[in-house]
C-alpha positions in Angstrom: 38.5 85.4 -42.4 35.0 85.7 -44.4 32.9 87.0 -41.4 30.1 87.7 -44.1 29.8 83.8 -45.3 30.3 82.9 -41.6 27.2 85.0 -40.8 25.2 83.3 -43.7 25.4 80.3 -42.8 24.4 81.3 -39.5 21.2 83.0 -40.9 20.5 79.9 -42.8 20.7 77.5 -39.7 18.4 80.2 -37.7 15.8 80.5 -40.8 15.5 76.6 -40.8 14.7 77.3 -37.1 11.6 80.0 -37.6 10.7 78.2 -40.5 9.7 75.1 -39.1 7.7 76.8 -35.9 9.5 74.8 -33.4 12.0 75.3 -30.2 15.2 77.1 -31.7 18.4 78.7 -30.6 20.9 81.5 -31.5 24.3 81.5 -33.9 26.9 83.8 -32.9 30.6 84.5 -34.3 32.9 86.9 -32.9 36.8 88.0 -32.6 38.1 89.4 -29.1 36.8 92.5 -29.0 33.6 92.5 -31.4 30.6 90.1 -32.1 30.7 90.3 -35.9 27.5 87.7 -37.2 24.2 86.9 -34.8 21.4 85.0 -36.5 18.3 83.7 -34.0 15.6 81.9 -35.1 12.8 79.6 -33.3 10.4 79.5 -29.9 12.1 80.6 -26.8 8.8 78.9 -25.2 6.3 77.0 -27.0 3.5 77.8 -24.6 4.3 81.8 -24.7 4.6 82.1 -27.9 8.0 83.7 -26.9 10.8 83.9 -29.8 14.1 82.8 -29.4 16.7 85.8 -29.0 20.7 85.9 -28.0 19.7 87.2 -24.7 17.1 84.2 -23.9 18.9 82.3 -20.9 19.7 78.5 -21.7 21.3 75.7 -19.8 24.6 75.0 -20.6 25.1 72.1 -19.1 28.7 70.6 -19.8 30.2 73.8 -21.1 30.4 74.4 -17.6 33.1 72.2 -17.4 35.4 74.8 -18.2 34.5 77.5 -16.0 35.1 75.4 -13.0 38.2 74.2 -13.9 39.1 78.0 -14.8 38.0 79.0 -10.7 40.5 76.3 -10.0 43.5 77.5 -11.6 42.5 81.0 -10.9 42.4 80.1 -6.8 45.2 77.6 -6.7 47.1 78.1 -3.7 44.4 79.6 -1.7 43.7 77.8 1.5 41.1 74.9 0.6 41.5 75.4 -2.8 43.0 71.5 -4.1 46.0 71.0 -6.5 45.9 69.5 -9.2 48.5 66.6 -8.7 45.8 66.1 -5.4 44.5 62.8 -4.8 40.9 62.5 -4.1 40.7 60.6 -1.6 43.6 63.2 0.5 40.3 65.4 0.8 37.2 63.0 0.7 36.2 59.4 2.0 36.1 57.3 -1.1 36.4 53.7 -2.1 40.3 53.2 -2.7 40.0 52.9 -6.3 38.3 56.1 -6.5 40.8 57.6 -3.5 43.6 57.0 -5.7 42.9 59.4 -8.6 44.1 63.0 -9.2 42.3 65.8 -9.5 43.9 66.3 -13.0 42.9 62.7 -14.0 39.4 63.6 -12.8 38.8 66.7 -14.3 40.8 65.3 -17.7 39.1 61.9 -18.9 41.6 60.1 -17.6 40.8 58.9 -14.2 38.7 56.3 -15.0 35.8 57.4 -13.0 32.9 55.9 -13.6 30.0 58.1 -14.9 26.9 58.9 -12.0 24.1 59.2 -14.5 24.9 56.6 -16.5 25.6 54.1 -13.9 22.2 55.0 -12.6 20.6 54.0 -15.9 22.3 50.8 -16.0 20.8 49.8 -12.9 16.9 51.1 -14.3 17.2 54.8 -12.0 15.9 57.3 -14.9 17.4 60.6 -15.0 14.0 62.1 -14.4 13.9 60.8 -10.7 14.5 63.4 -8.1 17.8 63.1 -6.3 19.7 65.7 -4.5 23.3 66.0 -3.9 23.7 64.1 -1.0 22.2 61.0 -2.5 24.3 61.4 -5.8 27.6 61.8 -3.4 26.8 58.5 -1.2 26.0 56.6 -4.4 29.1 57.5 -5.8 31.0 56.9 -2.8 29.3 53.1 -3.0 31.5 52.5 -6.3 34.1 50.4 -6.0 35.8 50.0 -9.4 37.3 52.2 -11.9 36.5 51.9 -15.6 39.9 51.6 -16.1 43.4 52.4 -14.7 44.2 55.8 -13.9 45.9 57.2 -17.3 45.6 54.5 -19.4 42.4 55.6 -21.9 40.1 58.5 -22.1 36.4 58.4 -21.6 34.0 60.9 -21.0 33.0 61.4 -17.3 31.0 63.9 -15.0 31.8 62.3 -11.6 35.2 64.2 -11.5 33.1 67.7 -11.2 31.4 66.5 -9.1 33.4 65.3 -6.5 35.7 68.3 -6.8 33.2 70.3 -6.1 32.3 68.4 -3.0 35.6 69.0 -2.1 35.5 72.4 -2.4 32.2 72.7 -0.2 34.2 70.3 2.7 36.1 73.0 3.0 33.8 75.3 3.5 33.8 76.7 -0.2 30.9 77.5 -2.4 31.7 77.1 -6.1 28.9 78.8 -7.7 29.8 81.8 -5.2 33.4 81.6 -5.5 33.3 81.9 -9.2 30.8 84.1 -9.5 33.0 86.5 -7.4 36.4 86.1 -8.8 35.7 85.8 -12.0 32.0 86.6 -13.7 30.9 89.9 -11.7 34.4 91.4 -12.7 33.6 91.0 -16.3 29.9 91.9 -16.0 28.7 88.1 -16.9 25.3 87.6 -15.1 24.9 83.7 -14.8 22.9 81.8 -12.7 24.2 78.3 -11.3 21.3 75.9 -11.2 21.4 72.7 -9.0 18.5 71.2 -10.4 15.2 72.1 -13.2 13.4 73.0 -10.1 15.3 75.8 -9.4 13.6 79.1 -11.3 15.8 80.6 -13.5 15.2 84.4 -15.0 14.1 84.2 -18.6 15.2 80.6 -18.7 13.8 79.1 -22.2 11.5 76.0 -22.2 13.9 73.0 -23.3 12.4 70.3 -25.5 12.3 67.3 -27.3 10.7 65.3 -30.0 8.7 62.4 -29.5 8.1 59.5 -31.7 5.0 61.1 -33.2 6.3 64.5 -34.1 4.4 66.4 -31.1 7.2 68.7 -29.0 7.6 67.4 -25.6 9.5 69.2 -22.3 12.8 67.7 -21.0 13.0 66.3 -17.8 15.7 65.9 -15.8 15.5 65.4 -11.6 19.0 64.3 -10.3 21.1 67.1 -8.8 23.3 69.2 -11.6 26.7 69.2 -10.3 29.4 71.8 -11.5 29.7 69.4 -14.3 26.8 71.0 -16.1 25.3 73.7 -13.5 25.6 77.1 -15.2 23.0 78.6 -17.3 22.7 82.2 -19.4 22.3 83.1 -22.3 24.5 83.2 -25.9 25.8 86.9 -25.2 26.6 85.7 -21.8 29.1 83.1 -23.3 30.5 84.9 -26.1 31.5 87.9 -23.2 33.2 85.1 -21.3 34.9 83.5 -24.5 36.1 86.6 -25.2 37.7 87.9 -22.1 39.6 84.1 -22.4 40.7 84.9 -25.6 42.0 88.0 -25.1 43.5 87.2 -21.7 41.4 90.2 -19.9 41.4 90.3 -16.2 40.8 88.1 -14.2 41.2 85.5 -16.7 45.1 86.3 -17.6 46.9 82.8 -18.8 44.0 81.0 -18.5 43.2 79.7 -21.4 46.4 78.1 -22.2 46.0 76.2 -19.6 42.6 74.9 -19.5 43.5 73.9 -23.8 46.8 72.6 -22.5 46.8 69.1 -23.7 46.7 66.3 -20.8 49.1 63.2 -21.1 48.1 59.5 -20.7 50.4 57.4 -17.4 52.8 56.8 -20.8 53.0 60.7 -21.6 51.2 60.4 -24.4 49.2 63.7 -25.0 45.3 63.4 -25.5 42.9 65.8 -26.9 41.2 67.1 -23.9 42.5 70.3 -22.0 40.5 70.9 -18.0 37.0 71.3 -19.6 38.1 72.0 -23.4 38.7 69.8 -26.2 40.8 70.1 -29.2 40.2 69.6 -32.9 41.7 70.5 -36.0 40.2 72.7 -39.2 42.3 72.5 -41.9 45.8 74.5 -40.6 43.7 75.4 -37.9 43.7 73.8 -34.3 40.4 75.2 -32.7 39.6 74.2 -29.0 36.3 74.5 -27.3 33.4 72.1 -26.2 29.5 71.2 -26.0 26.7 70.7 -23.5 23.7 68.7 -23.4 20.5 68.2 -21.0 17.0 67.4 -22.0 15.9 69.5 -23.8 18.7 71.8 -24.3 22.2 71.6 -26.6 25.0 73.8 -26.8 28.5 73.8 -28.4 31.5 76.5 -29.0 34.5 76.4 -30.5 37.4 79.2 -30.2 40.5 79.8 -32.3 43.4 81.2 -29.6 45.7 81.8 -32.4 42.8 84.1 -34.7 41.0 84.9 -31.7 37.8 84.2 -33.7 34.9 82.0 -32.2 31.6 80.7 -32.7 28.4 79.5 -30.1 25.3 78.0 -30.9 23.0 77.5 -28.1 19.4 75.7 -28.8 16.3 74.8 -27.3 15.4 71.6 -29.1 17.2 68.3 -27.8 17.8 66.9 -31.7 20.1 69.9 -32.8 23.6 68.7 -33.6 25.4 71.8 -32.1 28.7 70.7 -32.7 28.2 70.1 -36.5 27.1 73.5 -36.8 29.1 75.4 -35.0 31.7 73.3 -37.4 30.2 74.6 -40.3 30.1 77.7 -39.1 33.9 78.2 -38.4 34.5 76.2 -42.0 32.4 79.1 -43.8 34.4 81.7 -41.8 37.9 79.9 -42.3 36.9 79.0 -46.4 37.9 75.1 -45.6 35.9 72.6 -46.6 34.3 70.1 -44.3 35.8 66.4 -44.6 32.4 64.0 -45.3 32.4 60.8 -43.2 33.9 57.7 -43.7 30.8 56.3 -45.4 32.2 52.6 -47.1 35.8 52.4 -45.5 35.3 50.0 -42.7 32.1 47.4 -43.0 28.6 47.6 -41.6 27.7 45.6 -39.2 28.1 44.4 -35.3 31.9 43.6 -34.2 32.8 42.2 -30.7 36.6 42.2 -28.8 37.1 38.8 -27.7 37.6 38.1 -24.5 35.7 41.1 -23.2 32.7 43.1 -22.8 33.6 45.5 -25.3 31.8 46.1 -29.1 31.4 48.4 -31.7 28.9 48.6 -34.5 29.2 50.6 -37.9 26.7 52.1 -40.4 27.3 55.2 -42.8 30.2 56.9 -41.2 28.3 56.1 -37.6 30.9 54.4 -35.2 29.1 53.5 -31.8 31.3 52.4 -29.1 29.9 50.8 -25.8 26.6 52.6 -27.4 28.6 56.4 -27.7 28.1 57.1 -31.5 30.1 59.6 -33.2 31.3 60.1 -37.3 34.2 59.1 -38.2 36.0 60.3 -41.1 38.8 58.9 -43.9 42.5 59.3 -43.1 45.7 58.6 -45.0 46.4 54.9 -44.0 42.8 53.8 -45.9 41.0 53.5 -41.7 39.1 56.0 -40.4 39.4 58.7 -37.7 36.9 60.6 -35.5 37.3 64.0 -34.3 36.4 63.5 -30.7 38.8 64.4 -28.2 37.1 62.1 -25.5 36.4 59.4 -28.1 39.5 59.1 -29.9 39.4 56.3 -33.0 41.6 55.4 -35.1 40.7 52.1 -37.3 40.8 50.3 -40.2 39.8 46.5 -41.5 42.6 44.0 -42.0 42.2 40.0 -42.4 38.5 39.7 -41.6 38.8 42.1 -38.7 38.3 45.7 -37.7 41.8 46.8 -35.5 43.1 49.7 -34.6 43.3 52.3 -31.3 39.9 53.3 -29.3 40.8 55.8 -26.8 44.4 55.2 -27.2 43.9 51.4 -26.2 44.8 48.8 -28.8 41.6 46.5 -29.8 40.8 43.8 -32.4 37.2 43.4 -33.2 35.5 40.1 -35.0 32.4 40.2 -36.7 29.5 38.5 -34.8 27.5 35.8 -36.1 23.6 35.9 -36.5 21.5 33.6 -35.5 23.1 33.5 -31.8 20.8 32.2 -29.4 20.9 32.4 -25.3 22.7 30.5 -22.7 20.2 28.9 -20.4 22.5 29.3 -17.5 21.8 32.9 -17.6 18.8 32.6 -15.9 17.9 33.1 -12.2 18.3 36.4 -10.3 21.5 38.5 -10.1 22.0 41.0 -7.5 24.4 44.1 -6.3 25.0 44.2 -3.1 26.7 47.4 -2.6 24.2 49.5 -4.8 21.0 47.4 -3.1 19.9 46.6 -7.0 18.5 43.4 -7.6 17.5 42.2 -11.4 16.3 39.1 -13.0 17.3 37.0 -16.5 14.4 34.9 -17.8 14.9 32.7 -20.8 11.9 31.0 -22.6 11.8 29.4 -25.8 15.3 30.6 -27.2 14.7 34.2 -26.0 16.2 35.8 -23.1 14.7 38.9 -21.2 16.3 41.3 -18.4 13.7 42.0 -15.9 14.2 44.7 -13.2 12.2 47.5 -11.8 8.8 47.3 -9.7 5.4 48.1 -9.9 4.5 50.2 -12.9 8.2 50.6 -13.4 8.9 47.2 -14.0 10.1 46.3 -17.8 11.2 43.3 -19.7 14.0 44.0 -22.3 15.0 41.5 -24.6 18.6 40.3 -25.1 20.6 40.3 -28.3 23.4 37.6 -27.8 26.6 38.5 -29.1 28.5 35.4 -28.1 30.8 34.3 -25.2 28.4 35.0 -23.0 27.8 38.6 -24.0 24.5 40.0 -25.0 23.1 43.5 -25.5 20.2 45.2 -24.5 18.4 48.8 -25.6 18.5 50.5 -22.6 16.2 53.9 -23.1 15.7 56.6 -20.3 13.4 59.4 -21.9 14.1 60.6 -25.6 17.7 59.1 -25.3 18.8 55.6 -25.3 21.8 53.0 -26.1 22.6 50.0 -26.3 24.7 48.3 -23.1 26.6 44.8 -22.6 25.5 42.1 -20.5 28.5 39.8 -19.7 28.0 36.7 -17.7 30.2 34.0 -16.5 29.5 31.5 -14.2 28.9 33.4 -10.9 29.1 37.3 -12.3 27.6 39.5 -14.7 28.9 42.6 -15.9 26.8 45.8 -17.0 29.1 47.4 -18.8 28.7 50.6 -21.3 30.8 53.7 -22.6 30.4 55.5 -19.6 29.9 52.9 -16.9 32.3 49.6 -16.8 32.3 48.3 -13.1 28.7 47.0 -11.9 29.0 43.6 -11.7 26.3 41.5 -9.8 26.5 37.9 -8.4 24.1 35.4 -8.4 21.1 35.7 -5.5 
């Protein structure tokens, strides 16, 4: 291992930082016992003046992931404390679909659980609007359908943490407590568990974004931060906690093993994703480790149990791609070289799965999914591959069409057609009954238009048709955005995106 090369390509990712004046973050690589490379580099806080250091306090969001499924295995056994092989709805009131996953499934990918967030965005809620936890449970416990059969695909979900955590507070248990307790005083780890960006947090940085103009903006989030993405401190504060994993130090003995153990599908075929950690390959290596986004903030990690070498990047600024660095990072340390995306394998364009609500699109290396983008890269058999545990592709173009596996699903995708115009029978008012939501389809001179929202939050977003009665629609909330699939048939349209596949509204 080339700790020096490691810690200049941090320095260089840290000088790009202070050299353009903006938000920032920190680089840090370590082994077990020692931190060997730290490079910082940006604005803590815009307004203060305040520079960014590897002691400033971040959020970091879905790395939490890990460190509650870590409390669990750590407590199993203990009254209130649910198994794994649990079902939900043995220790809360659910709808059945949702009763009948495991805790495993739900922690794991696997369960099918829709996504909270993202469901709200499909019905027009933007993540900025204040919600507290008991609003996000009863909304949640208003969904009625799964995005899919329990073990049969993988998609990225916070809901599970969330509702395991709402166990755990049923019976009488507070998570932050708890694991601040058993597992982060022992080891000296001072992090705060935030439930929402009201909540002060000691030298907390200012989290930002870019607009469309260039000018810095503050991330906003309002809905209630679950132990899917609660825990915030700073880069020292992970890279103590990574290595006390690594090492196996006390209290986390045999933990990590488990939380990188790989999951199985319902077939017993083994996916990428651990409880909270994800695996991916460097050259001989097989690294495991995961990332966390909220506006305004981005971090990533990625640990090698057999080297017991590591690297974090935490950052301020909502357009750093933490996970490509923190790649790069590792590569420089390990000497392998990094694998350039798939650029000219499959064809650009817009591809649909007949039959369903399901699309893709490519452009550069760029595969988006439902609207989830992510690189994919060459492999042997002439497709393409993506690293992504939770997003697992695998694809290539035969006879006219783009086929292959998407999250360990078979799926044949057809180019569409330009020039596709909208259904008049699309038009009228479409409503949800057990979410209260209500929205509108106008069409008007060959142009269809979803219209929901009221007063000044009322908006008129135009629909791309796709054909058999399938359209898509940019769907923004803030500084993010993607695209999601309107699919009508005669009494019922589907909203249907990456995260989010059961709303379905009838006809008012």
């Amino acid at each position: 291992m080339d700790w020096q090369a490691a810690a200049v390509e941090a320095g260089r990712i840290a000088q790009a930082w202070t050299a353009e004046g903006g938000p920032g973050g920190a680089v840090l690589a370590f082994d077990g016992d020692d931190l060997r490379a730290q490079a910082c580099g940006g604005m803590a806080d815009l307004e203060l003046g305040l520079p960014f250091r590897a002691d400033t306090v971040v959020r970091f969001a879905s790395i939490s992931k890990h460190i509650m499924a870590a409390t669990l295995l750590h407590e199993e056994g203990r009254p209130g404390i649910p198994a794994l092989d649990d079902f939900l709805g043995s220790h809360l009131a659910l709808s059945p679909a949702f009763a009948g996953v495991t805790l495993g499934r739900a922690l794991d990918m696997t369960g099918g659980l829709p996504d909270a967030l993202e469901t709200f965005r499909l019905l027009g809620v933007p993540s900025s609007a204040a919600l507290d936890h008991r609003a996000m449970l009863a909304f949640v416990r208003r969904l009625d359908r799964l995005n899919f059969a329990p073990g049969s695909e993988i998609t990225y979900s916070n809901t599970g943490y969330r509702l395991v955590q709402a166990i755990l507070a049923g019976h009488g248990i507070d998570y932050p407590a708890l694991a601040a307790e058993r597992l982060l005083r022992p080891l000296g780890i001072p992090l705060r568990f935030a439930y929402d960006f009201t909540e002060p947090v000691p030298h907390l940085a200012g989290g930002y974004w870019k607009d469309g103009q260039g000018a810095w903006r503050h991330g906003l989030y309002g809905m209630h931060i679950s132990a899917s993405g609660g825990w915030a401190g700073s880069a020292h504060d992970l890279v103590t906690w990574l290595q006390a994993l690594l090492a196996g130090r006390a209290p986390l003995e045999g933990i990590l093993p488990r939380l990188a153990h790989r999951r199985t599908l319902a077939d017993g075929r083994p996916t990428g994703y651990g409880l909270g950690l994800a695996r991916q390959r460097l050259g001989d290596h097989l690294l495991v480790g995961h990332g966390g986004s909220l506006p305004g903030f981005r971090s990533y990690f990625l640990i090698d149990p057999e080297t017991h070498a590591g690297v974090v990047v935490v950052c301020n600024r909502e357009d750093c791609e933490t996970s490509a660095l923190t790649l790069k990072v590792m590569a420089a340390l390990y000497g392998e070289p990094l694998a350039e995306p798939a650029r000219g394998v499959l064809p650009r364009g817009l591809f649909a799965m007949p039959g369903t609500p399901f699309w893709i699109a490519h452009e550069a290396g760029t595969l988006t999914w439902l609207g989830a983008s992510d690189t994919v890269y060459p492999d042997a058999g002439g497709g393409v591959v993506s690293r992504s545990a939770h997003m697992p592709v695998r694809l290539r173009f035969e006879d006219g069409a783009i086929v292959g596996e998407i999250s360990y699903v078979v799926r044949r995708f057809l180019a569409v057609p330009g020039g596709l115009e909208p259904d008049p029978a699309w038009e009228g008012e479409w409503v949800c009954a057990a979410q209260n939501a209500r929205l509108a389809i106008v069409v008007q001179d060959g142009i269809a238009r979803l219209v929901r929202g009221t007063g000044p939050l009322r908006a008129e977003l135009e629909l791309s048709p796709i054909g058999e009665g399938r359209a898509l629609v940019e769907n923004r909330d803030g500084s993010s955005g993607e695209r999601v699939c309107l699919a009508f048939s005669r009494d019922e349209l589907r909203l249907v995106s990456n995260r989010s596949r059961g709303l379905r509204f009838t006809r008012g």
